[in-house]
N, C-alpha and C positions, 0 to 999 in steps of 0.2 A: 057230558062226562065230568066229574068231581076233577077239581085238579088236585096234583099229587103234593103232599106233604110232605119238607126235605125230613131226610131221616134222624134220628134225634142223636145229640153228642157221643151218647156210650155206644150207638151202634157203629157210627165214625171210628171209634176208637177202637171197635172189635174188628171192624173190616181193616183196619193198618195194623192191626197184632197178627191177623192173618196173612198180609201181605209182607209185613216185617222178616215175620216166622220164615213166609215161605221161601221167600230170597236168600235170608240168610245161612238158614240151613241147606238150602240147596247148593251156596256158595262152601260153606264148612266140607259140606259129604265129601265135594267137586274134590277140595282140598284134601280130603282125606286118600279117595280114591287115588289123585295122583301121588300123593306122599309111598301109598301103598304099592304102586306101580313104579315107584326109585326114581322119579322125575328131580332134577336137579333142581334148586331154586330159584335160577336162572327162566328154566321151562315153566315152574309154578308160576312166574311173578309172569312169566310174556302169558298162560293163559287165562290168568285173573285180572290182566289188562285187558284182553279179549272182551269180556264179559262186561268189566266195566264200559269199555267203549262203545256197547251200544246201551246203557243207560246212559250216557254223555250225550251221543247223536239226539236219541229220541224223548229225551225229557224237554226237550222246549217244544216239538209236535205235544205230547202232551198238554204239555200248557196252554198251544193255539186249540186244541181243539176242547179244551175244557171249557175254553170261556168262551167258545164261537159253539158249539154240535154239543155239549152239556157235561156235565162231572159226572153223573151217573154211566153214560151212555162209553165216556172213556175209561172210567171205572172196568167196568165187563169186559171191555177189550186186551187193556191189560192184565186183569186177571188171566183172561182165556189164553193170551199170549204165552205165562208164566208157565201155567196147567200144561199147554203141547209140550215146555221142554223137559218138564218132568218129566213126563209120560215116555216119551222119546230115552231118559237115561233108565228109565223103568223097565221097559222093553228091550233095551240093547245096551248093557252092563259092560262098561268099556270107560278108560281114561278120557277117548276120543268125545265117546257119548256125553260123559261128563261135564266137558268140554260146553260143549251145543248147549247143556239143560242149564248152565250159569249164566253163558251169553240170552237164552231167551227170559230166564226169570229174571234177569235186570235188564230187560225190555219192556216184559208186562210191567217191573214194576215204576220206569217210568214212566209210564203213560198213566198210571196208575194214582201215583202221589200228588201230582197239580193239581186232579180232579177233585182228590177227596181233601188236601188241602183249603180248596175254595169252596169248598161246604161249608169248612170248620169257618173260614173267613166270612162271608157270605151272612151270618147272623145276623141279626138287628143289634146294632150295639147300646141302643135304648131300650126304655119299658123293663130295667131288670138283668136284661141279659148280662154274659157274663165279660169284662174286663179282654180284650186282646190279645194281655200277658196271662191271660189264665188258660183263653182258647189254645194259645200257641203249647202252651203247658200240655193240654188234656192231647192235644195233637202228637208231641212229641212221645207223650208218655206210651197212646198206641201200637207207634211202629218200632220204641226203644225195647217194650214187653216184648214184640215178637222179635226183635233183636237177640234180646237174651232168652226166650226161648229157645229163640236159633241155636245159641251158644252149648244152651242145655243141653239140648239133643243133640247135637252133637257130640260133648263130651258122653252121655248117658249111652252114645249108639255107636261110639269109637270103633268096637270088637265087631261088629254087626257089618251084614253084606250092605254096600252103599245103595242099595233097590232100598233098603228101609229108609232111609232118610230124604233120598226122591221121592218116593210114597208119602209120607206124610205131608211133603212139601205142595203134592200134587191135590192130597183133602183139602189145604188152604188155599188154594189157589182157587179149585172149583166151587170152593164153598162162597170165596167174596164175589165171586162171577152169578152164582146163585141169587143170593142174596139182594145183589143191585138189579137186580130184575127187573122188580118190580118199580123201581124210581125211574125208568128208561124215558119215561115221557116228563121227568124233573125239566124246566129250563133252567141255563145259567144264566145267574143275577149279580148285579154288582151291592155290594153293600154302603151304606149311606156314610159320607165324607163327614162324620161327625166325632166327639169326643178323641176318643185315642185313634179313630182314623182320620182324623183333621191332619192337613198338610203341616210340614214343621221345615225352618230354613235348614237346622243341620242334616235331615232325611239323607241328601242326594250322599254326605262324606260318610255318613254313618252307613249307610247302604255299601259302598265302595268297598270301607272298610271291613264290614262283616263279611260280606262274600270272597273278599281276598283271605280271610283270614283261618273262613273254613275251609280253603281250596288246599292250603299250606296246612292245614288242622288235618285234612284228610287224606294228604299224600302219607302223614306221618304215620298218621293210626291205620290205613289200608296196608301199610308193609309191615305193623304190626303183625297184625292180622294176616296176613298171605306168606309170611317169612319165619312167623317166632317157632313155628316146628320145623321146620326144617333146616333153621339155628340149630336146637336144640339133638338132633338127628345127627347133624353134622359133627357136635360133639361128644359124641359116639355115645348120646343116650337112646336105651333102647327103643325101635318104633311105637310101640304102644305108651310107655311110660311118655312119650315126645307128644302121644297125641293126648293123651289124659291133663300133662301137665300145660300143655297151650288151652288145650278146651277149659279148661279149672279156672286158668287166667282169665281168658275172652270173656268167659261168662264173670266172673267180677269185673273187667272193665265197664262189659255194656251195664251191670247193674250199679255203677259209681256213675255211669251218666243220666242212670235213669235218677236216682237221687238226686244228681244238678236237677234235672227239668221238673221235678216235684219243688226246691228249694226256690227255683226261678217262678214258679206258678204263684205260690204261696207268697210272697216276698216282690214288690215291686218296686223296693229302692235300687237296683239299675237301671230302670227304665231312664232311657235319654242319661244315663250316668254312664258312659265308657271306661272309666279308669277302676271303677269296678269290677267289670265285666271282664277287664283284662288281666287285671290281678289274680281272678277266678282262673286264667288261663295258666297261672305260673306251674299247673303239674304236670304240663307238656316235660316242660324241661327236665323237673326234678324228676319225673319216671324218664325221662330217657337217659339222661346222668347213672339212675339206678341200674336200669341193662346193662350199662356201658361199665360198672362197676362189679357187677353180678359177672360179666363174662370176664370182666379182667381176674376176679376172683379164681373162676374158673371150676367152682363147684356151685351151680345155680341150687336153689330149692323151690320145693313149688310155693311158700309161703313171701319169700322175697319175690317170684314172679309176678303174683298177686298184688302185692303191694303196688309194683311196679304200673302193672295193668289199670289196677286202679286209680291212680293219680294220673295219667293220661285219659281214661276215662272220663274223669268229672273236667278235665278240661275240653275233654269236644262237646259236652254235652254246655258248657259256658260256648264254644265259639259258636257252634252248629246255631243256638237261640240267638246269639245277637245277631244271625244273617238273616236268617226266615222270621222273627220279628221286626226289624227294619225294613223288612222288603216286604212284609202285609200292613204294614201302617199305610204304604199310598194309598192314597182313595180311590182308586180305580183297577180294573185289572188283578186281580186277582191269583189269576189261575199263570197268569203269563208273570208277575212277581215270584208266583212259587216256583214255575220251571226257570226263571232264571237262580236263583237262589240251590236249585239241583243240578241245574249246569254247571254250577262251580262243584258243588260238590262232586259230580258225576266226575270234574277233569281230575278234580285232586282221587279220586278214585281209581281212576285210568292209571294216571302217572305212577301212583303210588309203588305199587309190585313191581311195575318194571323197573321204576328207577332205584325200588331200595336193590332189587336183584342183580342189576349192574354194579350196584355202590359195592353189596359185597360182594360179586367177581372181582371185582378191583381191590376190594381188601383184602381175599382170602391172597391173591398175588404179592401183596405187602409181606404177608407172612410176618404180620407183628403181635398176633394176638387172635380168638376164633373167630366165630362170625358173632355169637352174641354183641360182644365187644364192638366190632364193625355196624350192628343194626343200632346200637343203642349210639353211637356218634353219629352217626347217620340222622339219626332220630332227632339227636340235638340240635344237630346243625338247624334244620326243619323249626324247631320251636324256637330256637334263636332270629331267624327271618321272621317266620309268624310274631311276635311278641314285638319284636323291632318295628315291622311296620305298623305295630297299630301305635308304638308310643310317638311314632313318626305323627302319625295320622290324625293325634284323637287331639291333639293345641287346637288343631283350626273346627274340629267337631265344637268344642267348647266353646271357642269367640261365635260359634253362630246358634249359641244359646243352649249346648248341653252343657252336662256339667260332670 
């Protein structure tokens, strides 16, 4: 029997725009449905902690079994995983249901992202092929596309019964499960400890440091995202316009990071450069300053939301790179570097809704201003720790030969 040939880059890229897509949108509908249902933001944020917390649990299984039982073979599974929960809010139209189909689509899809991650890694880095920072590039740019498709359809599907949005959710899901089919008898392989996967002494701080950096990166921008309508609601803008104007936003944020990872691909004077990398992060802060401004104003527009979204955008899409490229430079392992690397992600995901939805319980009790105001200090605090530790971090990065 022929052996199988791994699948080539753009189809990598299609099967993580599919799974991108179908995560995200199935998270947005989730959001929707509850907002539609008068769920407090308190309730939003505990059950978009749910969801995230079991892509937190199950992305390092992921990882073990992509580099041990194969990329393809956990490919399928988490597809399939994603595909029942859709199907499930499909069938049984409910906040409850909605519920369930966010928790199982960020299960498939960690089991999901290790596997096809270490395809991307897994190349020959000679004879041609392409550069580390370019693979991480065309990697990113997959699951970023169905990111903001996510976005899209969501705003696009606002007015519409949440079944459409589960639905579509549920094509991509079945379609990447399809698809990897036929790779089922792929083995997992490690790729050769050479050129830019050669061992380097600052790896271990630089690694440290990006995965802490996107945990605090993702706590920030998941309360974005789980919170800025039901900000918006609460300031007695009406529900439709609340949901048009956060979808309007989301979908320019995810596309300000998909531009980072196109600029990162292209452009390899970061690499082993931290103070770069971290600079790229300063629009943490200035978009959270800008909420935090917008609410004190106290007449948001969807144009300064935008702005807003978007400069925290290009900044995850700077921290997100410098964790999951430092953590695929080791020469080994793969599949278990990329689910540690979504471990962190998955936590700062977790934490994110709950803790921004306490922060504003606790504000709206202040009663000094709405909750915009409340999200966007919140938000700051957040980019002021992220940004802190890495100028903490990146001296001793540099004495062991970054620069």
């Amino acid at each position: 029997m022929p052996a199988v040939r791994p699948p080539p880059i753009l189809l990598l890229q299609a099967l993580n725009l599919l799974v991108g897509l179908g995560s995200f949108l199935t998270a947005m509908t989730a959001t929707s449905a509850w907002n539609r249902a008068g769920w407090s933001e308190e309730a939003i944020g505990v059950a978009m902690t749910a969801a995230n917390i079991c892509y937190a649990l199950l992305v390092s299984t992921g990882g073990r079994l992509s580099d041990g039982w194969g990329r393809a073979r956990t490919g399928v599974l988490g597809a399939t995983v994603g595909a029942v929960g859709c199907a499930l809010a499909v069938v049984m139209v409910s906040p409850v249901s909605a519920v369930a189909a966010a928790m199982l689509a960020f299960a498939g899809s960690a089991l999901f992202f290790p596997g096809n991650v270490g395809l991307f890694s897994d190349a020959p880095a000679t004879g041609g092929a392409l550069p580390l920072h370019v693979k991480i590039s065309r990697y990113n740019l997959g699951w970023a596309f169905g990111n903001f498709g996510g976005f899209i359809g969501y705003f696009a599907f606002a007015k519409l019964p949440s079944a459409v949005g589960f639905g579509l959710s549920l094509v991509s899901y079945l379609a990447v499960a399809v698809i990897l089919l036929r790779y089922l008898r792929l083995p997992a392989s490690s790729p050769p400890a050479e050129g830019d996967r050669a061992p380097h002494p600052a790896l271990p701080r630089l690694i440290r440091m990006g995965r802490c950096g996107l945990m605090i990166a993702s706590i920030l921008s998941m309360a974005q995202i789980a919170l800025l309508q039901a900000v918006l609601r609460s300031m007695q803008v009406p529900v439709d316009q609340a949901a048009a104007w956060s979808g309007l936003t989301l979908t320019c944020y995810a596309a300000s990071y998909i531009a980072m990872f196109i600029l990162l691909g292209a452009w390899d004077g970061w690499v082993l450069k931290p103070w770069r990398l971290c600079l790229l992060q300063s629009g943490f802060l200035l978009g959270s300053l800008g909420y935090a401004a917008l609410g004190w104003w106290g007449e948001p527009s969807a144009l300064a939301l935008i702005a807003c979204g978007m400069l925290v955008g290009s900044a995850f899409g700077a921290a997100y790179t410098a964790s999951i490229y430092y953590s695929l430079r080791l020469p080994h392992g793969a599949g278990r570097a990329a689910a540690l690397h979504e471990t962190f992600l998955g936590l700062g995901n977790t934490v994110g809704p709950a803790l921004g939805g306490i922060a504003l319980w606790w504000w709206s009790g202040l009663h000094l201003a709405n909750g915009l105001v409340g999200l966007g200090l919140f938000m700051t605090v957040l980019a002021l720790i992220g940004l802190g530790l890495q100028v903490l971090m990146i001296p001793g990065a540099v004495r062991l030969g970054a620069r």
